[in-house]
Every structure is written in C-alpha cells, then in structure tokens.
N, C-alpha and C positions, 0 to 999 in steps of 0.2 A: 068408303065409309067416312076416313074422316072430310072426305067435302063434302058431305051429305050435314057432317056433324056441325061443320064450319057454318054452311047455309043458315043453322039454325042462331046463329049468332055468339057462337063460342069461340076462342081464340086456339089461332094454330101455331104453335112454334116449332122449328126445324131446327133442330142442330145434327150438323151430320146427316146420316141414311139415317135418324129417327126422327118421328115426328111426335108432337110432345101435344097434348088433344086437350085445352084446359071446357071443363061445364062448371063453370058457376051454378047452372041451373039446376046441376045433382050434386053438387059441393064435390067433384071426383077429376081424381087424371087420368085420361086415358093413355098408354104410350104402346104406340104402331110401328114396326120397320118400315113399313110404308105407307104412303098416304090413303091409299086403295086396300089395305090388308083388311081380310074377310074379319082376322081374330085381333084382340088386343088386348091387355091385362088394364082392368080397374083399381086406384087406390081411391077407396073412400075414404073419409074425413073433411072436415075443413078445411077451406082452399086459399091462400094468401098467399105474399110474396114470397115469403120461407121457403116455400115449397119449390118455389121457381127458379131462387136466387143462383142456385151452385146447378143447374143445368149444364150454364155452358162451359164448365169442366169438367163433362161425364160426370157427375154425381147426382145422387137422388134424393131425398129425404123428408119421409111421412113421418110428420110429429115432431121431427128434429130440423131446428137454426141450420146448423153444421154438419151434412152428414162427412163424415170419415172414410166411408167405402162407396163405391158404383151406388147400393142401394141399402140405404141404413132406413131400419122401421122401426118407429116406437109402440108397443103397444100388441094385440094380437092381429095376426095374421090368418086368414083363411084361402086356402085353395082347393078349389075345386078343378081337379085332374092329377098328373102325374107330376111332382118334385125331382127334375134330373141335375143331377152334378158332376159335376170330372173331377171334383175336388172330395172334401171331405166335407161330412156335417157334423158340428161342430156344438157343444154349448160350452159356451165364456163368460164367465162368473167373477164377481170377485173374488177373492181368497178368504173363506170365512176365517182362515184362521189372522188374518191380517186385517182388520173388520175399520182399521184407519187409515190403511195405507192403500189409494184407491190406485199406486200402480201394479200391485200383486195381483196375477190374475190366474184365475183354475180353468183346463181346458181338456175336455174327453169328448172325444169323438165319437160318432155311432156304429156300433156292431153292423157290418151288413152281411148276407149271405145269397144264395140264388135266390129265395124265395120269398114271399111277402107273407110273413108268418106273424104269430102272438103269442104271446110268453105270461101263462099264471104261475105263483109257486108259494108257499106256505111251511109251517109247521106242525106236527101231528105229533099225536103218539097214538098203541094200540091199544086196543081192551078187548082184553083176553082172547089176542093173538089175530086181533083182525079191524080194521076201522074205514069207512067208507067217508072220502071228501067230495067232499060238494062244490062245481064249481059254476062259473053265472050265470042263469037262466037262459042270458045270449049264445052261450057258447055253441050248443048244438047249431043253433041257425046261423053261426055264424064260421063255421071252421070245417073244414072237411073231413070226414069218419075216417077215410084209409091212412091219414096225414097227419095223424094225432101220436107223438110218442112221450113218455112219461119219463124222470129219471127219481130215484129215491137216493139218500145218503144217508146213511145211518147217524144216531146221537147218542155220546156219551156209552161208548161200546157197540160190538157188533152182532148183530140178529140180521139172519136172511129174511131178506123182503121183497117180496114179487107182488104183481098185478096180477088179480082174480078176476079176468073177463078184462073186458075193453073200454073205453075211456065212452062210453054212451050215453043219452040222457043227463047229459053234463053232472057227471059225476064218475068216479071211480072207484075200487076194494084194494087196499092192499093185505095183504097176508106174510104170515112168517111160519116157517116149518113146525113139526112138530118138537123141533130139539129146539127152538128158536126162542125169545125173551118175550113174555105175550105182552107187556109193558112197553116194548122198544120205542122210541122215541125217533124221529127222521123229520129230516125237510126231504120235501117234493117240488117238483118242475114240470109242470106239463107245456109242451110248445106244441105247436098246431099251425098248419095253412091256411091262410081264409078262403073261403068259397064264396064270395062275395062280389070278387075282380077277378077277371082274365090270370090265368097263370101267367107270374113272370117271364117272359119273352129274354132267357141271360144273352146268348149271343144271337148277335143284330147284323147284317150287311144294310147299311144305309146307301143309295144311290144318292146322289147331288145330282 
C-alpha cells in the first residue's frame, strides 16, 4: 500500500521498522509498520514541517511544534475500533486549584472493569410513596435488558426503597414500603451493558 501511495507522488520516510506515508494531497500522515501493511492509522490535519521535525526521535506530533511523548495530539481525536493499553488512561489537567502555577498538575485514571458498560444516575424524591425516572430515549436500543441493574441511596434519613418491575422502556418505579417516608429523597445509578458491540472478550491467548 504505501508503494502504491508513494506511485502517486507522495513522500515516504522510514525510520526504523516504521514507515512514515506523508499526502499532501489529503493534508494527512499515514504511519505503517511496514511498507506493504494492509492497515495504517490516519492523522488528519494540516501538513508541515512540525509534523515531521521530531520523527527521527521516535516522536509524533499533531497540532504541536514539540511533542513530549511517542504521540502527543492537540485537538480531538476520533477512532474508529477498539483503544488497547497496558497502561492506564489517564486525564492530566491542570490543577484548578493552582489556576497560575502551570506546573501543578490533577491526574485520575479510568475505572475499568470486564465489561463495556454505561453509567446514568441522578436525583429524585417520592410522591406519595412512589416516583417513576425517566431515562434517554437511547437507552433501550442501546443497552441490554438482562444487563441492566439499578442502585438507590437514600437522602437526608432512611426509607426502604426498591424497584417496582424492571428497568424497561427506558425508564423505571421506585417504591418505599408501607411504613416507609412517602417524601424520601435518593440518588439513583443505573449501569447497563451495551448491546451494541461484541461482548468483551476479558481473557485472550494470543499466538505470535
């Protein structure tokens, strides 16, 4: 592919086992572990020297002079497939509470768990001992029915609180006994699996 791409009059650089695919003619980089490789990721944007300058020390950088890491990006990011890491993911802020001191920096990492699930959650209260929440139009079409579970926490005192029926028609009932505060106040959490993608695949034997 990329001497298919070269043919057309685009430039090839090699550093290392990567080939570096510049088109002018879509403003984009293409970067191949090999010359011949079926797949290769896209950065679109404008194309200039910047982009090329910190190549030949392993480094990347869309949008930015100087990147800092392998592959710094300014700007957003879209991918289309799956995001694997062996590290963590990360977002790195600055410190709002430090809002002049740009070497303070805020750093939390992402919840992960086996599944590729979604997380709504809110606050309610009851009327007269029972309140039905409503949640986005997507939801059904986008979550799976057996996969859906709900958590309630009571506010400002305690009243038993259950689910009356099942989380369907994207919406739900909660209810409180008859000895219960028909008033009671709670946040809610509804999490859910998407049906959307392949169930998570957690453990993998990979052959080489």
């Amino acid at each position: 592919m990329a001497q298919n791409i070269g043919a057309r009059g685009n430039a090839i650089l090699e550093v290392d086992e990567y080939t570096y695919i510049v088109q002018p003619r879509f403003t984009s980089l293409a970067v191949a572990p090999e010359v011949v490789a079926p797949e290769y990721v896209i950065f679109r944007g404008e194309l200039n020297s910047k982009y090329l300058s910190s190549l030949a020390v392993g480094r990347l950088g869309v949008g930015v002079e100087v990147p800092s890491v392998t592959l710094e990006v300014k700007g957003n990011t879209f991918i289309t497939g799956d995001l694997n890491v062996s590290g963590t993911k990360n977002f790195n802020i600055q410190d709002p509470r430090y809002k002049n001191d740009v070497s303070r920096r805020l750093v939390h990492s992402a919840l992960e768990g086996s599944e590729a699930a979604v997380y709504y959650r809110g606050r309610a209260k009851l009327q007269r001992g029972r309140v039905t929440i409503q949640l986005p139009d997507y939801f059904e079409a986008l979550t799976a029915k057996e996969e859906r579970t709900v958590q309630l926490t009571p506010i400002n005192g305690f009243s038993p609180l259950f689910l009356h029926g099942e989380v369907e028609d994207s919406k739900f009932e909660v209810m409180t006994t008859v000895h219960g505060r028909e008033d009671q106040e709670f946040f809610w959490e509804v999490k859910a699996v998407r049906k959307d993608i392949p169930r998570l695949e957690v453990e993998r034997v990979v052959y080489k």
